[in-house]
C-alpha positions, 0 to 999 in steps of 0.5 A: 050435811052428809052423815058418816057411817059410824066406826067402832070404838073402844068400850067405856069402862062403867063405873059405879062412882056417883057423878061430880058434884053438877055445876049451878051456874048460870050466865047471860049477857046483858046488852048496854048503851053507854051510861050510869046503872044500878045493878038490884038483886031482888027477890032473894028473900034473905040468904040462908045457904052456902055453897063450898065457899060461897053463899047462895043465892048470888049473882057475879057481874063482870065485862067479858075476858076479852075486855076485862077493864071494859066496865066500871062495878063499884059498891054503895062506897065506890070500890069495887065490887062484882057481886050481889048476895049476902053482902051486897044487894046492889052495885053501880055498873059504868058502860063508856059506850054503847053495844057494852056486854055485861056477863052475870053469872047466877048461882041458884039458891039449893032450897026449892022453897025459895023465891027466884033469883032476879036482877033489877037494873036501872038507869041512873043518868040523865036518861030518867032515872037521876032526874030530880022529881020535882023538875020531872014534875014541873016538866011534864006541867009545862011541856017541856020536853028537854026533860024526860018523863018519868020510866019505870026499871029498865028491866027486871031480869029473872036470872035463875030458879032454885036448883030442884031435882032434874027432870029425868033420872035418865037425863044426862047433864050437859055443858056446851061452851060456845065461841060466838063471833066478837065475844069469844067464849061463853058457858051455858050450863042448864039454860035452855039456849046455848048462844043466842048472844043477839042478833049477827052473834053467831056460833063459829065453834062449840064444845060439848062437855059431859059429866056423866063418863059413859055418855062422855066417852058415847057421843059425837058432834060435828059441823058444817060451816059457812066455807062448806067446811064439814068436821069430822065427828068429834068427841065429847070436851074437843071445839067443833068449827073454827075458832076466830076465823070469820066464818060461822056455822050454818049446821050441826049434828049429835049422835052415839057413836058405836060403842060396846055395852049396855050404854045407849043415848039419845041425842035430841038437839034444835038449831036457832039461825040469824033469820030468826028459824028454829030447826029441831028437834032432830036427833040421833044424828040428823042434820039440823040445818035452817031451810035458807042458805047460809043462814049462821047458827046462832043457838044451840038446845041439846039434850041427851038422855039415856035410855033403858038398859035392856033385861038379860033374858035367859037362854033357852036351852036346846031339847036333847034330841 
């Protein structure tokens, strides 16, 4: 990927307002065959918090935009029903095939204190879970094998930490929303990967979205696409690469463009490709692509930092002569 010279643009305004209020949300997919669940949030230890309107900790389960009636989440008493937390600990979760996609949402407790928030899911049908001990018992006596032997939890699942305070005051909170090829768009928010959905889920396109103004208006993406389609640079809050088109990203890159001021980013990114290579970390415009051809962009770390304002020296004055 080729790296274009830079362009002036116009100065950012600064501004002394405090940042909005950062998102704590948390999502990821859950892959399932078709088959009967229990959804378990554990480890939450009592719900003391709110949040604006919802209580922390929290977790939301949901099937993806795009199937929206693909699953069926009820209560204890049968009606429906998509959250854990303060009123519900479990839900049931029907997948009618198999390659179902949960998408759980985690809202991290605000208390440091607190346990981490994670999700027990169990199987309920006839794969172990649901099957009477004592016919378990009496099978694993006689050798049966039409009868499953006995699993432990599917899975337990650590969703989210309790939020505690960012690494680096200099650090620059970043959302990237990710079109990945057969799902459509996810949000990832704080986690240590965009994308990574499963093997073959590549990214066709991603948007980065920043809070903090300054950086907003400083930082570029660009892409290069499975076609030999190379983007533009592009702005922070505008999609990178081709939504819906088939054709993967195979490469990325994220700079600071020029900008007037004080202001100044570094742009720290890595790559992760479908045969399994992680590239990275490049930076400041670098190109990160995988060593093999054509290998699509499956994930996405990101980081910008800012870095420390340079001292106003004072001018020296010239000796009268």
């Amino acid at each position: 990927m080729r790296t274009l010279p830079q362009t002036d643009a116009p100065a950012a305004e600064p501004s002394e307002a405090q940042e909005p209020a950062p998102s704590h949300a948390i999502a990821k997919l859950i892959p399932l065959e078709k088959g009967l669940y229990a959804f378990t949030m554990v480890g939450q230890a009592g719900w003391t918090g709110t949040g604006p309107g919802l209580a922390v900790p929290a977790v939301h389960i949901s099937s993806l935009p795009q199937n929206s009636d693909e699953l069926e989440i009820t209560d204890v008493y049968g009606h429906p029903a998509a959250w854990l937390g303060a009123r519900h600990s479990t839900v049931f979760l029907k997948s009618p095939r198999d390659s179902g996609l949960a998408l759980v949402t985690t809202y991290a407790a605000r208390d440091p204190a607190r346990p981490a928030t994670k999700l027990e899911i169990r199987r309920l049908d006839d794969a172990g879970f649901a099957l009477p001990v004592a016919r378990r018992e009496t099978s694993s006596r006689t050798g049966d094998a039409t009868w499953p032997a006995p699993i432990p939890p599917l899975v337990v699942l650590p969703l989210a930490d309790p939020i505690a305070a960012p690494p680096s005051a200099a650090e620059i909170r970043v959302e990237i929303v990710t079109h990945i090829h057969g799902r459509g768009d996810i949000r990832f928010v704080d986690e240590p990967w965009a994308g990574r959905a499963g093997p073959g889920f590549s990214i066709e396109s991603f948007t980065v979205l920043l809070r903090h103004r300054l950086a907003a208006a400083a930082v570029e993406y660009k892409g290069l696409t499975a076609a030999g389609v190379e983007t533009d640079w592009i702005g922070s809050g505008s999609p990178c690469g081709i939504r819906g088109g088939d054709t993967p990203l195979i490469g990325f890159a994220v700079r600071q463009k020029a900008i007037a001021g004080d202001a100044l980013f570094d742009c720290e990114y890595s790559g992760y490709f479908h045969s399994g290579a992680i590239v990275g970390p490049c930076r400041n415009g670098a190109p990160c692509l995988s060593t093999a051809a054509n290998d699509p962009l499956e994930g996405i770390q990101l980081r910008i930092i800012e870095r420390p304002k340079r001292p106003n020296l004072p001018r020296r004055e010239r000796p009268p002569d």
